[in-house]
N, C-alpha and C positions, 0 to 999 in steps of 0.2 A: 523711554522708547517702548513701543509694543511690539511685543515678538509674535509671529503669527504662531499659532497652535500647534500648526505641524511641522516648524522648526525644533520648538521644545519638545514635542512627543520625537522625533528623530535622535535628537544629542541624549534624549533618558534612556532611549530604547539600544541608542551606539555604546552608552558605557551603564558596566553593570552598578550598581547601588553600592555594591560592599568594594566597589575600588574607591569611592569616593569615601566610605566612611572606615575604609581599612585605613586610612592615611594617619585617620587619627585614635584610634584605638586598636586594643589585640585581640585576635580573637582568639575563644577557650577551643582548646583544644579539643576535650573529651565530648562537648554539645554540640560542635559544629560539625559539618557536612558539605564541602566544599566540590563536589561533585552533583551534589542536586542545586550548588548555590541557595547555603541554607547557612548563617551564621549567627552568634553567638559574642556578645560580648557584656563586659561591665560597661553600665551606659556612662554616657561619656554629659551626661546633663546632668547626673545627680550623683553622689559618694555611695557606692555600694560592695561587698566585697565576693558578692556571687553573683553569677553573670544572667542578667535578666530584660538585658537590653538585646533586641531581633531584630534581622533585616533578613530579605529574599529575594535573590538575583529577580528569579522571575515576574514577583509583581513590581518589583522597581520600590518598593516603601520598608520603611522601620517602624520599629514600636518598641515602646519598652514597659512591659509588666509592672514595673516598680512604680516610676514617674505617670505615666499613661503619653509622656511624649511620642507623635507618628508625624509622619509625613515623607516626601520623595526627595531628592537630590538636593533643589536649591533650596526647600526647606531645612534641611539640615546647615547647607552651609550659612544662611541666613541667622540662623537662631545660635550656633554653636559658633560662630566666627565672626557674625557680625557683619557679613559681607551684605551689599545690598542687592535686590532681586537681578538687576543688569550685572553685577559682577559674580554673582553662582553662574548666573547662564554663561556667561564668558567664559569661566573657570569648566565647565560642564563641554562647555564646545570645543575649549582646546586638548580636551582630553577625548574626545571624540574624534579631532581629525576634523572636523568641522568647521566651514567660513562663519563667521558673527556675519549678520544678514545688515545691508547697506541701509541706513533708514532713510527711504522710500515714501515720501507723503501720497505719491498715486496708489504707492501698495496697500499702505494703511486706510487711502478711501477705500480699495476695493474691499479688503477684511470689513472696513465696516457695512458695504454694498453687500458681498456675503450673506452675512450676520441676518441683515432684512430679509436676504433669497430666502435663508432658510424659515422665518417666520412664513413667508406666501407658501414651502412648501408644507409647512405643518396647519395652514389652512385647506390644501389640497387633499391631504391627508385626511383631513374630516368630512371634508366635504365626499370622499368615497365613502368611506363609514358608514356615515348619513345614508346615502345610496344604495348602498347592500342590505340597513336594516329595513329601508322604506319598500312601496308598493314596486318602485323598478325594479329592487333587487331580486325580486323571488326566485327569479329564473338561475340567478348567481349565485343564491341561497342552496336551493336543490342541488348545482352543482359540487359546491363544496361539502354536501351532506351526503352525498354518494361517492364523495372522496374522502370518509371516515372524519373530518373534522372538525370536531368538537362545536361551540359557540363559545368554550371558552378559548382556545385553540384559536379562534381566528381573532378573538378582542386579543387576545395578547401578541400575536405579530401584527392586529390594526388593519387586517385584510381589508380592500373596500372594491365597491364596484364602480367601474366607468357606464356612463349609461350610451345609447347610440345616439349620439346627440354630437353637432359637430360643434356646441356652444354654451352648451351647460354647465363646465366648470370655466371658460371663460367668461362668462356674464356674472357667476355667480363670485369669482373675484377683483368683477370689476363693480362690483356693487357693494363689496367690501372696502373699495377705495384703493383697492392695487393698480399700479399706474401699469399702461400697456405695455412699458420696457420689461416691469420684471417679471411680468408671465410668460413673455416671449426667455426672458435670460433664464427662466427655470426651467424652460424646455417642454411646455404644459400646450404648447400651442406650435402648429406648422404655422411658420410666415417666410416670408422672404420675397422678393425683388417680382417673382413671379407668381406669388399667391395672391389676388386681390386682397382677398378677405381672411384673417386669420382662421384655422379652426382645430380644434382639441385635437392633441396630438394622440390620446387615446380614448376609445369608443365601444364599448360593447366587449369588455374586459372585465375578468379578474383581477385587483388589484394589488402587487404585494409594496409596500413600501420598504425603500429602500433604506436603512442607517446606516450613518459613518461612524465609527471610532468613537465616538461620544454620545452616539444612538439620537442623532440629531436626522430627520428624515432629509436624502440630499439629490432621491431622484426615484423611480417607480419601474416595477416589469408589470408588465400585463399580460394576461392567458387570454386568447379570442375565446369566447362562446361560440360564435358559429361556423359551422365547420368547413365553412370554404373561402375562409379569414387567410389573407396570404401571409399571413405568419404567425404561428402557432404562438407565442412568444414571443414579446418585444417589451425593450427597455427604452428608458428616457433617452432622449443624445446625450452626448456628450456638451457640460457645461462649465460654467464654473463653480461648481459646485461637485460634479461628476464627473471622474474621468472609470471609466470602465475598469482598466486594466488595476488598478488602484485602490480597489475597494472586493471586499468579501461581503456576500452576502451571512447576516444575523455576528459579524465578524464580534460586535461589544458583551451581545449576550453569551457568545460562546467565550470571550474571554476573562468572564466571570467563571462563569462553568469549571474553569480549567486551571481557575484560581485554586479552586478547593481540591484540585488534585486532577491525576491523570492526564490524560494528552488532548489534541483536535485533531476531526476528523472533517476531512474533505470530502463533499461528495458532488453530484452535477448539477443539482437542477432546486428551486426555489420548494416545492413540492417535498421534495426526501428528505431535506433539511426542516420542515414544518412537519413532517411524519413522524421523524424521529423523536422532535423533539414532546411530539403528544405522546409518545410511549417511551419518555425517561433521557433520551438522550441530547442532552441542552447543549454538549460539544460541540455542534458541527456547525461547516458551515459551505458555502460553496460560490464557487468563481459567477460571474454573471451569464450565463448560456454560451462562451468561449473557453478555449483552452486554457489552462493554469499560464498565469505570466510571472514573471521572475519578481514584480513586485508582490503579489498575493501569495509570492511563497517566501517573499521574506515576511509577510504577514503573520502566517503562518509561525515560522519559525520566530516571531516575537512573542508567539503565546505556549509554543513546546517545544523543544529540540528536536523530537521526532513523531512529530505528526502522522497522520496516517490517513494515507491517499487513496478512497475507495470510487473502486467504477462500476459502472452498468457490468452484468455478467456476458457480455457478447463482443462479439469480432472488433466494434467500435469502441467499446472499454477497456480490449486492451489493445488498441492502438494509442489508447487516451495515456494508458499506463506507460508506455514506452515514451511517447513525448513527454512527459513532467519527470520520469525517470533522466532521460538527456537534461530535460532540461535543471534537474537538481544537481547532479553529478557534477559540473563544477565547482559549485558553492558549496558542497557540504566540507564540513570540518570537525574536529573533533567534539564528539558529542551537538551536533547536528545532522540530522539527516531525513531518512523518510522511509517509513516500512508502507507494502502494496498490498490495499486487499481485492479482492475481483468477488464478485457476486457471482450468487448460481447464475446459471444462462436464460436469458431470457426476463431475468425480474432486475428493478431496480430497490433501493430503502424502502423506498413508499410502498412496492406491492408487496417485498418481504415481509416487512414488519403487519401486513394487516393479513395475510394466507399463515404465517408462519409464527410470529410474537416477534417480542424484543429479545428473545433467546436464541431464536437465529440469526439477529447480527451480529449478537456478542459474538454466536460464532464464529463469523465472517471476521470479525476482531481480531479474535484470537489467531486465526489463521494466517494474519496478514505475515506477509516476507518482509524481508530488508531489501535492502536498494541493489546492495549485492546479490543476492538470489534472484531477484527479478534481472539486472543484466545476464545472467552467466545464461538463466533459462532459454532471454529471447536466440542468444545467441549459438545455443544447441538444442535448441524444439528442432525437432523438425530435420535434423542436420545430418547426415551421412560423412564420419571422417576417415573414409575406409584408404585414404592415402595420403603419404607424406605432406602432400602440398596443401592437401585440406587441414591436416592437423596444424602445417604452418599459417594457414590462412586466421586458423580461429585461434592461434595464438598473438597473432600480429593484430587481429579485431579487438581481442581482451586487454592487450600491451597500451595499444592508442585510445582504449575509453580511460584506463585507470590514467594515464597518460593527461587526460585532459583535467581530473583533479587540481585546484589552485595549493589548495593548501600540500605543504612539501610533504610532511609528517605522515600526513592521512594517505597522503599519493603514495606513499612505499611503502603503505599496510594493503594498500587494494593491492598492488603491482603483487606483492608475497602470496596475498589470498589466493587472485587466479594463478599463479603461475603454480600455487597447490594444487588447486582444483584441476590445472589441465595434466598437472603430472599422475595425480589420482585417474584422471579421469582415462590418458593413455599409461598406465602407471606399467604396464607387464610389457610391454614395447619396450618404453625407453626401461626397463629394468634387464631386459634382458642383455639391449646393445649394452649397457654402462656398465653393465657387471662384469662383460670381457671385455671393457676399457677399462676397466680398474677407477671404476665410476665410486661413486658419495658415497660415507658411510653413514651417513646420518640419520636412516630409520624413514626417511620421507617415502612415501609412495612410488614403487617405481623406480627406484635409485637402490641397489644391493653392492654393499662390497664385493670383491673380484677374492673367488676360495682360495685357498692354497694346493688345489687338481684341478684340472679339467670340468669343465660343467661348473666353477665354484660358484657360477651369477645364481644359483637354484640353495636358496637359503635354511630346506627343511627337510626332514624325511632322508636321514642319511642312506647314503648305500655304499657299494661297497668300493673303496677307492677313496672317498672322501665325497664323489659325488653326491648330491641329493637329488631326489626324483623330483620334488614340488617346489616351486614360487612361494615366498610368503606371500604376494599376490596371489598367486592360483588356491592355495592352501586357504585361505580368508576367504574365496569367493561362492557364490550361491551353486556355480557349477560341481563342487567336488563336494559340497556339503553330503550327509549322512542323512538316511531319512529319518530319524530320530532327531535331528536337532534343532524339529521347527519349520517354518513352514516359512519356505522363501518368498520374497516380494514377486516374485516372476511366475510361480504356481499360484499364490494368492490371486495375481495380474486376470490371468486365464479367467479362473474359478467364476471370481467375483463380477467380473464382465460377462461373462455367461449369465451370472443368473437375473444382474439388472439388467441386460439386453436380451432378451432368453431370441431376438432376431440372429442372434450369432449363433445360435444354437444349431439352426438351422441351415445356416450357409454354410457351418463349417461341418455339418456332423458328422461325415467321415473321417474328418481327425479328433474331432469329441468324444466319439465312442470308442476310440480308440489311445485316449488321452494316456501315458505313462508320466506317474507322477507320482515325488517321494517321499511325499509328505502324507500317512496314515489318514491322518483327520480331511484331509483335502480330496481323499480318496474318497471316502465316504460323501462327503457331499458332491463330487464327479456322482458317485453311484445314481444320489440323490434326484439330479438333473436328469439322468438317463430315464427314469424313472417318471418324474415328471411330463419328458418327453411321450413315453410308453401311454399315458391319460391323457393326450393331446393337449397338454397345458400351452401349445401355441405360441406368441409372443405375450402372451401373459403372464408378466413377472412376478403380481401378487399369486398366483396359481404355481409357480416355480418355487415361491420362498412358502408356499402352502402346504407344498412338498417336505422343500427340508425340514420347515418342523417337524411333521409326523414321523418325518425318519430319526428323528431324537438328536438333529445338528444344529437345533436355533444356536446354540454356544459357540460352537465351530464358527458359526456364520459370521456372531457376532466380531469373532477375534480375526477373522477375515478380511472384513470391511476394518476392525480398528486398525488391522497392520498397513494397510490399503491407505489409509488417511495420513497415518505417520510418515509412509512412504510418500505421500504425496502425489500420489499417481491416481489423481482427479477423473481422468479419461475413462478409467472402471468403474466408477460411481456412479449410480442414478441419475444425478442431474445431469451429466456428462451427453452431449449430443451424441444422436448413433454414428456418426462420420467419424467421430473422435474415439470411441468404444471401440470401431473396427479396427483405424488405425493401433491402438493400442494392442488390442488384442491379438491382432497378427501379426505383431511385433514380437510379442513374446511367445506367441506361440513359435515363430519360428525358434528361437532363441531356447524355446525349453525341450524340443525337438535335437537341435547341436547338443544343448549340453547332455540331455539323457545321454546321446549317444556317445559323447565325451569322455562322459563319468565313467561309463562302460568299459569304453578302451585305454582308459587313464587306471582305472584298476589294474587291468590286464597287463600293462604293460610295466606298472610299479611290480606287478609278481613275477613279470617274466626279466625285470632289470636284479630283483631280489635273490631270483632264484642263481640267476648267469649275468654276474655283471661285466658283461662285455659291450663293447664298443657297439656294434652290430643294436643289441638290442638299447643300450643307452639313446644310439639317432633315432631310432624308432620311437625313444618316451620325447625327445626334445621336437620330433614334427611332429606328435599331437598335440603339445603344448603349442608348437607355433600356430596351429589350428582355433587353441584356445584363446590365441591372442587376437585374433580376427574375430572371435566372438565377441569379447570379452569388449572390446572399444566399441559395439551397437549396444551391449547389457548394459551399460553407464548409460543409455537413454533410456532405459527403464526404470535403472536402480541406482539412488541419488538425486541427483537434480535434473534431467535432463527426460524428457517425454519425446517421446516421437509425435505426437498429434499434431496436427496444426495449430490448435489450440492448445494451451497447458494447463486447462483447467482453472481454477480458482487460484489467485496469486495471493 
């Protein structure tokens, strides 16, 4: 019987390789690595007494150093058992959970009907080739050479051109002897019931060909040339051969790539993925010009556990990130998942990597979040929880995503994360009510045992009575800090948005020049700015940051912007739009306005509980703490995970 191809690639890719050859060997303990699916044993072909026989989850094969025996699942069970190639797949299928496929003689015509498709399409394939190097291509030539790519760049993904011609790759395979069914079944030609005359389905195109899984070309997108082409981009229909949803594009090369280590990355468009990979990065790959579908992300997850999902840096990319994020969050499971990265605003791969190098995506790399971070983000950008029913609202949102997690295990490590995160996040609230309930002792955020006096929910700063003046919440947070201890995310906030926006400089300068801030070094580059201003430096930010060097703060600056990036608070940054900068920055300005004045009266009143610890002055320290507590649940949109901007920057 013949099994179609993508039976067998399904049951190899359902069950991991070392279940199959765990069965019958052990593996060494001290080589192996069962966590990357990386193991280790005495091969089980030849007598040896040090273990020098490999397998790896990931590519699905073994090998053994000793013998030089390789191969995938039913190879093993073939050679080592003696079973014959129908009964490994059998053996393979029912450990997958898998139906054995009905043998079908019309299915076995079509595989081999297939088989031929793909011969006409690897004539198509040439026949653009042909066409890009010749006299019509020039024009498709120039194009691609103004889009930085290489000549050898293009022979190696096989670019070719469509010419405008409604018949020139239809004649020219029908003079190769291809019957007129299978140009129309490869989807090379518009026909049907109402087209008289058949004619080339694309025309006056960039050509990218498409490969499947085995790098067998199985359908084409094309980029129009001219520019009032009603679709910027178009792929072949849907055939038997192509089904959209079903396929990544450069999906085999990158799985090579990924072979040799590291992860894949996703990104949108046929372009980014040819850009990247002319400047190093062979990983990638990307859906066909539609939204991620849950088969191309179990593709995905055939080739890394956690991929990594990058978009356009604008409004559209992260709306992009938010659906493939829903749409992962079922399926992931332990050691499966998906970390987000989001590009500066405005650029895609392709325009980064040729303004910027390949050292700005690593960046973008490096930066990407988990699947957790990007929910919790979408779901406090932006958010005001200045009442009960709103803090119920976004705990019952967090409750019913993690909620929709399949796998149980993974469902009650999310369920623990947020229900951290929101206790952090309102943590001097509920720390206060649960302390005079004789609430948790556990040390979690927000949760304080119940004292043995009056006041005992206040965990620090004894006074006199048993009482303590301070929250370990309050006491931990940026508003009481000292000005010696560093420069907080929220004076940083200010600073650094001033001087990449020096427009805010300007709207706000009434409270700019009058900025109170407790941080020395942060003081000095305030100065700086002021200064700047005084020489009409204007909204000119290199004439700003022209400034603080002469003033002897490039170092300040530098540590400015690093703490700025650690914090994650994107909206301060340069590439940051100015909509987002404001928002930001008048976030915190208000927020560093309360707490100055906080700090102020939270001294004052720890000396005046110090000096006369009575009643009287004790309510007096507990209502400016309550004061602090209304701060305190907008500052967790500053500091932590949570931005006020519309946007939240780079994910």
């Amino acid at each position: 019987m013949r099994f179609p191809p993508a039976f067998l690639d399904e049951i190899r890719d359902r069950v991991p390789i070392s279940s199959v050859i765990g069965q019958r060997v052990s593996w060494d303990r001290k080589k192996t690595n069962a966590s990357r699916g990386d193991y280790w044993a005495c091969c089980p072909f030849h007598g040896e007494k040090s273990p020098s026989f490999h397998c790896e989850d990931k590519k699905g094969r073994y090998h053994c150093f000793g013998c030089s025996v390789t191969g995938d699942h039913f190879k093993f069970l073939t050679e080592l058992d003696g079973m014959s190639f129908p009964e490994a797949v059998e053996k393979i299928a029912e450990m997958a959970g898998v139906p054995m496929p009905v043998r079908d003689a019309a299915e076995e015509r079509r595989e081999k009907e297939r088989a031929s498709l793909t011969d006409v399409m690897e004539m198509a394939t040439v026949f653009f080739q042909e066409r890009l190097q010749g006299p019509e291509g020039a024009k498709a030539r120039a194009y691609l050479r103004d889009r930085g790519l290489t000549p050898a760049t293009q022979q190696s993904f096989r670019l070719g051109y469509a010419t405008d011609s409604r018949n020139a790759l239809k004649e020219y395979l029908a003079a190769k002897g291809v019957p007129k069914a299978d140009i129309e079944a490869c989807g090379l030609v518009r026909h049907g019931d109402d087209i008289p005359v058949s004619y080339d389905w694309f025309r006056d195109r960039i050509m990218f060909p498409i490969p499947d899984s085995r790098g067998r070309i199985i359908a084409f997108g094309g980029r129009a040339l001219a520019p009032d082409a009603l679709a910027k981009y178009m792929n072949s229909p849907e055939t038997e051969l192509f089904h959209k949803g079903n396929v990544l594009y450069n999906f085999a090369r990158a799985r090579k790539a990924v072979a040799k280590g590291g992860t894949v990355i996703a990104v949108e468009g046929y372009m980014d993925v040819i850009a990247l990979a002319q400047a190093g990065f062979e990983n990638v790959v990307a859906p066909l010009g539609t939204a991620l579908t849950e088969n191309q992300l179990e593709l995905l997850w055939r080739m890394a556990g956690e991929p990594v999902l990058c978009f356009d840096g604008d409004q559209a990319g992260l709306k992009a990130a938010w659906r493939a994020a829903d749409l992962a969050l079922p399926a992931i499971q332990p050691g499966r998942s998906a970390r987000f990265a989001l590009l500066p605003e405005g650029k895609d791969p392709d325009d980064l990597v040729k303004m910027d190098g390949p050292d700005a995506f690593r960046a973008v790399l490096v930066e990407a979040r988990p699947l957790a971070d990007l929910l919790w983000m979408r779901e406090t950008a932006g958010g005001v929880f200045d009442t009960p029913e709103r803090r119920a609202e976004l705990e019952k949102t967090l409750r019913e995503l993690a909620g929709r997690i399949r796998d149980e295990s993974l469902r009650y490590h999310y369920q623990q994360e947020m229900r951290e995160r929101v206790l952090s996040f309102f943590g001097s609230q509920r720390g206060a009510r649960q302390g005079h309930q004789g609430g948790r002792q556990d040390g979690r955020p927000g949760e304080r045992g119940r004292g043995s006096a009056p006041g005992g929910a206040f965990g620090r700063g004894a006074a006199a009575g048993g009482r303590a003046a301070i929250t370990e919440s309050l006491g931990r947070s940026a508003l009481v800090k000292r000005a010696g201890e560093g420069m907080s995310v929220r004076e940083a906030t200010i600073i650094v948005a001033l001087i990449n926006h020096p427009a805010l400089i300007d709207e706000n300068f009434a409270h700019v020049e009058f900025l109170d801030l407790a941080n020395s070094d942060l003081r000095r580059l305030h100065a700086a700015i002021l200064d700047a201003m005084a020489h009409d430096a204007g909204d000119d930010r290199d004439a700003v940051i022209a400034t603080v060097e002469r003033a002897g703060c490039g170092a300040i600056w530098e540590r400015a912007v690093a703490l700025i990036k650690r914090a994650r608070q994107w909206p301060a940054l340069e590439t940051a739009g100015l909509d987002d900068a404001r928002d930001a920055f008048n976030q915190a300005l208000h927020l560093q306005r309360s707490a100055r004045t906080l700090h102020r009266e939270l001294k004052q009143a720890q000396a005046a509980l110090d000096a006369d610890p009575s009643d009287e002055n004790f309510r007096h320290l507990v209502e400016i703490q309550a004061q602090f507590n209304d701060v305190q649940a907008t500052e967790a949109l500053i500091e932590g995970f949570g931005v006020s901007s519309g946007r939240a920057g780079r994910v």
